[in-house]
C-alpha positions in Angstrom: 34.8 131.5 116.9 37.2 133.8 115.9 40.2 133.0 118.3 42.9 129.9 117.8 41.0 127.7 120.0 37.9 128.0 118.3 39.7 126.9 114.9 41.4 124.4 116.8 37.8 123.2 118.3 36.3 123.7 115.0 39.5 121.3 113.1 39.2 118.7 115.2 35.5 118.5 115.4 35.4 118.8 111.5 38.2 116.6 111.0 39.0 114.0 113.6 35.6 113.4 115.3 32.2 112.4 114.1 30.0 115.0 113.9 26.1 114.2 114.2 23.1 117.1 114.5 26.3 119.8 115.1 27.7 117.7 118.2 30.7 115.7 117.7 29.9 112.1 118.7 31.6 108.3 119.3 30.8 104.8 118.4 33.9 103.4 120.4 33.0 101.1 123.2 36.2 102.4 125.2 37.8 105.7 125.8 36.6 109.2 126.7 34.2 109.9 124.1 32.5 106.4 124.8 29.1 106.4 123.5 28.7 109.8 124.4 27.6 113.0 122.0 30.0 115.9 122.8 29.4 119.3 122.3 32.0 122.5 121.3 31.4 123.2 125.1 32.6 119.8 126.3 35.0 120.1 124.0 36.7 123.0 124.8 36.7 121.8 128.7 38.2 118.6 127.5 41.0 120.3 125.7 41.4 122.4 128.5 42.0 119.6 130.9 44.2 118.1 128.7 46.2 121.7 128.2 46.0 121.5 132.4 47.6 118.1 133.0 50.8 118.0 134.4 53.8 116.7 132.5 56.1 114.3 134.2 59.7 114.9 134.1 61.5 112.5 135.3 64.9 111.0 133.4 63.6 107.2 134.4 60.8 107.8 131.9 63.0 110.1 129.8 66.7 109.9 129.8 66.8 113.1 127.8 65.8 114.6 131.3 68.6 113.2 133.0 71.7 115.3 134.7 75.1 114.9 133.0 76.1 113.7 136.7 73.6 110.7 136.0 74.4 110.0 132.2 78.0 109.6 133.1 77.3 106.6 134.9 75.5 105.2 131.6 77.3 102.1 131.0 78.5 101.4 127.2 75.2 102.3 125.0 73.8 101.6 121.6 71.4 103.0 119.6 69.3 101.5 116.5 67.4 103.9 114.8 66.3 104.8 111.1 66.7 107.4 108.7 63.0 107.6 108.5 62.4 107.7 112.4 60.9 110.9 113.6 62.8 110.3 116.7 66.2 110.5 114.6 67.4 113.7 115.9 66.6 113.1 119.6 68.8 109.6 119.3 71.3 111.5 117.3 71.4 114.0 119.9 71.4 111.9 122.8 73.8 109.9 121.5 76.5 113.1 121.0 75.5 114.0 124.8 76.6 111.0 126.3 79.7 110.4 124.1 80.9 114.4 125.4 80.3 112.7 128.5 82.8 109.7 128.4 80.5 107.1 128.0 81.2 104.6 125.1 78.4 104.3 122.5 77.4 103.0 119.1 74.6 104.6 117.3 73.6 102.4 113.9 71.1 104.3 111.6 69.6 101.8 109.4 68.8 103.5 105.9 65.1 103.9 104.2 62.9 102.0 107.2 60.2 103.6 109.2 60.0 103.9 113.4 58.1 100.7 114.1 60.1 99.0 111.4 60.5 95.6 113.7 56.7 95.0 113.1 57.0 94.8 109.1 59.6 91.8 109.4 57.5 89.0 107.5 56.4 91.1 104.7 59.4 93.4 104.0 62.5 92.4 102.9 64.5 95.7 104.3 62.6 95.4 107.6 63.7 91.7 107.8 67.4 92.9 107.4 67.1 95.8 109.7 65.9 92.6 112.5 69.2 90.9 111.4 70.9 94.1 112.4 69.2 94.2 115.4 70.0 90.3 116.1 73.5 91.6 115.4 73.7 94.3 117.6 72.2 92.1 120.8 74.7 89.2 119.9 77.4 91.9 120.1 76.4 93.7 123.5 75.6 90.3 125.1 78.7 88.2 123.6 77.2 85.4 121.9 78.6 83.0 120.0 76.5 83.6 116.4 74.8 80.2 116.0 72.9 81.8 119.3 69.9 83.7 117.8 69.6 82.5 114.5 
């Protein structure tokens, strides 16, 4: 297959997927590809189903999506992110849009931690301080005394 979706096809049968006899094949007990053997054919139609699907747009589920009539009635907003979150730019952004807007936010970019930091808190130190900030941050939006979620 000469075109881009036979390399794609060919990459992620080669690369991401089992491949038995030529047919890319499962051991999962749950999914799509459950127990199943799947051919390029029934590979290409999957991709193409997924190419097919319709995305939803709808600022509930993405506030990025959201009119500036609705973000001006954000109430005050803050942000924790990190400096290694891929997401860094869109809070970054976000953030910007809403203060041109009026609305008071805080955006706190903690330094050298991962997205997903929160679940490294018992066996990294700097994820364990980046909790503390967070602990901080909920203290301050909820004004709590700070003997209140130690």
């Amino acid at each position: 297959m000469g075109n881009l979706t036979g390399r794609v096809l060919e990459g992620i049968s080669g690369m991401l997927l089992p491949v038995k006899d030529g047919k890319v094949s499962s051991t999962s007990s749950s999914g799509i590809f459950a127990n199943r053997m799947l051919d390029k054919g029934g590979l290409k139609a999957l991709i193409e189903e997924f190419r097919n699907l319709k995305v939803v747009r709808n600022h509930y589920l993405s506030p990025l999506l959201a009119s500036n009539d609705v973000l001006k009635q954000m109430p005050p907003t803050r942000f924790l992110t990190t400096h290694l979150d891929p997401l860094l730019d869109d809070a970054v952004t976000f953030c910007s849009n809403l203060r041109n807007l009026g609305v008071r936010v805080n955006l706190d970019v903690l330094d050298g931690l991962p997205h997903g930091f929160l679940n490294f808190v018992m066996v990294s130190k700097d994820a364990h301080d980046g909790s503390n900030v967070c602990i901080d941050r909920l203290r301050e939006m909820l004004q709590l005394p700070d003997d209140i979620l130690n």
